[in-house]
Backbone bond lengths (Angstrom), bond angles and torsions (degrees), N, CA, C in turn:
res aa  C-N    CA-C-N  psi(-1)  N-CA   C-N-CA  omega(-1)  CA-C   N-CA-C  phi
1 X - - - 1.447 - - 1.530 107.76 -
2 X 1.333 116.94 127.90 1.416 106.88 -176.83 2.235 85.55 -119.79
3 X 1.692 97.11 152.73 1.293 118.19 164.91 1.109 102.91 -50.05
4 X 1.845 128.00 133.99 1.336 136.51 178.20 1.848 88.47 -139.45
5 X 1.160 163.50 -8.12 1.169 138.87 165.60 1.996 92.44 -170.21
6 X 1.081 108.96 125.54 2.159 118.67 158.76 0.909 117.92 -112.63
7 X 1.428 146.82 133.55 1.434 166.75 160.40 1.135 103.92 -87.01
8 X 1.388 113.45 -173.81 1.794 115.30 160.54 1.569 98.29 -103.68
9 X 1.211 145.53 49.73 1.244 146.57 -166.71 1.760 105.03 -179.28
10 X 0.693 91.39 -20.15 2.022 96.41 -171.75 1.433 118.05 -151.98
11 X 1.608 102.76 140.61 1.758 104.78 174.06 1.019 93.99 -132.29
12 X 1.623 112.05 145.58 1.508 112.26 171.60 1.709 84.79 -123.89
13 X 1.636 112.93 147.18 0.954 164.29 59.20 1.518 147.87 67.48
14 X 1.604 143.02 5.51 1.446 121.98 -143.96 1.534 96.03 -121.49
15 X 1.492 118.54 168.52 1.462 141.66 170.00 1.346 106.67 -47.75
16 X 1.673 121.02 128.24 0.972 109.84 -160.91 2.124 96.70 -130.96
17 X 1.176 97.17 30.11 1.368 120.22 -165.27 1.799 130.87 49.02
18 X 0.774 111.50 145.48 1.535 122.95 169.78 1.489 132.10 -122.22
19 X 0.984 151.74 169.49 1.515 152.87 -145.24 1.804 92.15 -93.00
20 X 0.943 93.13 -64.95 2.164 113.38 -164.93 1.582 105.33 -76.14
21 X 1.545 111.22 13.99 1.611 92.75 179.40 1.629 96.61 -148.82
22 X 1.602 106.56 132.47 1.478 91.81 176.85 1.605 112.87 -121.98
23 X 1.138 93.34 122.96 1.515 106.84 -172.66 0.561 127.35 -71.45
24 X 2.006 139.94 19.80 1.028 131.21 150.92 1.144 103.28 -98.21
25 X 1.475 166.11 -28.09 1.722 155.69 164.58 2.022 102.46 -91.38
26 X 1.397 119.72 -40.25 1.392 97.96 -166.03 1.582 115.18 -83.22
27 X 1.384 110.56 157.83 1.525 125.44 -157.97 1.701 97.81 -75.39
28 X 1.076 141.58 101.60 1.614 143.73 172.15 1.194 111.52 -133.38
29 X 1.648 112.77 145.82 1.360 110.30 163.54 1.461 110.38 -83.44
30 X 2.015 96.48 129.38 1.496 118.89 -170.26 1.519 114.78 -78.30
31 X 1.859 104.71 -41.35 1.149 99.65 -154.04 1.795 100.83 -132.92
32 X 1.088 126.82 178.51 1.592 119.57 -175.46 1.492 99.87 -167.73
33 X 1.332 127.28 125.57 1.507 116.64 176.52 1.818 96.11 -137.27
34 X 1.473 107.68 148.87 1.179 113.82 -180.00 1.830 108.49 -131.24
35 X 1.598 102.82 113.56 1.488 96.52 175.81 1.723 106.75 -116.00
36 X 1.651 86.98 136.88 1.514 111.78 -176.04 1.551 108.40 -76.19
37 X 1.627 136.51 89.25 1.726 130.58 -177.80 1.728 102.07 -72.29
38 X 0.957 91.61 -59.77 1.272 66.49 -173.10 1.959 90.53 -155.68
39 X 1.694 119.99 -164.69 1.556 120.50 -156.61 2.270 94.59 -65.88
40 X 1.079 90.57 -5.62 1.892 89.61 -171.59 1.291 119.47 -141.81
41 X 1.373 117.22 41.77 1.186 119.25 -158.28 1.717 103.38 -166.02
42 X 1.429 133.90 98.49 1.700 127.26 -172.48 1.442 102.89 -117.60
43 X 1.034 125.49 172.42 1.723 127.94 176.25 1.243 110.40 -137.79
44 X 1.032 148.08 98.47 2.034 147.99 -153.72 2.090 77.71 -115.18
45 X 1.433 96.91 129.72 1.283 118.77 170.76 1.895 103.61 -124.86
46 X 1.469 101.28 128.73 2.209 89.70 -168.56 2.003 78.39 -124.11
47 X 1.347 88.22 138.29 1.963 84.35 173.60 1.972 84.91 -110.26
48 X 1.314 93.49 170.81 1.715 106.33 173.05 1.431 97.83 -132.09
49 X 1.188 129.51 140.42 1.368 147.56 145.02 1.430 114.61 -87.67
50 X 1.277 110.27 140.76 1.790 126.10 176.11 1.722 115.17 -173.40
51 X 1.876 96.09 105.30 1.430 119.35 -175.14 1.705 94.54 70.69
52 X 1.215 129.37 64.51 1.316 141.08 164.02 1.718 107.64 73.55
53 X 1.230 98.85 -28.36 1.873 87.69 -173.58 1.265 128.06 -88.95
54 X 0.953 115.40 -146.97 1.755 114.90 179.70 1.227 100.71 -114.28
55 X 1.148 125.84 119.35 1.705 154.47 167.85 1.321 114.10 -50.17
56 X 1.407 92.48 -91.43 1.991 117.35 -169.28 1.389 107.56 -129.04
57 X 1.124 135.12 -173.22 1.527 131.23 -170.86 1.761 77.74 169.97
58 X 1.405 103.56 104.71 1.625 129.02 152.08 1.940 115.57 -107.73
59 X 1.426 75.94 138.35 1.778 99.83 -179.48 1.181 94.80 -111.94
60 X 1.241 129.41 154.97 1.644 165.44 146.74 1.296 115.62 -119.73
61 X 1.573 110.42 110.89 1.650 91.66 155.19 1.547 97.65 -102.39
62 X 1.363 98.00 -175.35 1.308 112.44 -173.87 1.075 110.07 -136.97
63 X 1.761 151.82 150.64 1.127 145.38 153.27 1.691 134.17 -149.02
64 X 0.772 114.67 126.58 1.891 118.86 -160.81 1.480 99.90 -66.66
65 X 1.653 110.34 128.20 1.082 136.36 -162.63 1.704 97.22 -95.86
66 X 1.391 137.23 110.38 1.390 111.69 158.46 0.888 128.73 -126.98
């Protein structure tokens, strides 16, 4: 995954290639973004690619329990 855009609130994330996987037909997660809401609270967004397109697209939020 190489850095493609940082905020002070958000990083995105994308495929930054490898030898053994080809990213235009094989199934990989492409993309990954993480937004910071606030000191207890994150949002992880994962995209999947498969045969060039967009697959699946999973959300997570996250939030600190205390």
């Amino acid at each position: 995954m190489i850095l493609k855009k940082a905020t002070v609130n958000k990083i995105n994330l994308e495929f930054g290639g490898i030898n053994n996987i080809n990213s235009d037909k094989d199934h990989h997660i492409h993309a990954f973004e993480i937004t910071f809401i606030d000191t207890d609270s994150i949002i992880h967004k994962w995209v999947s690619l498969k045969e060039g397109k967009q697959h699946d697209e999973m959300v997570i939020n996250l939030k600190r329990v205390k």
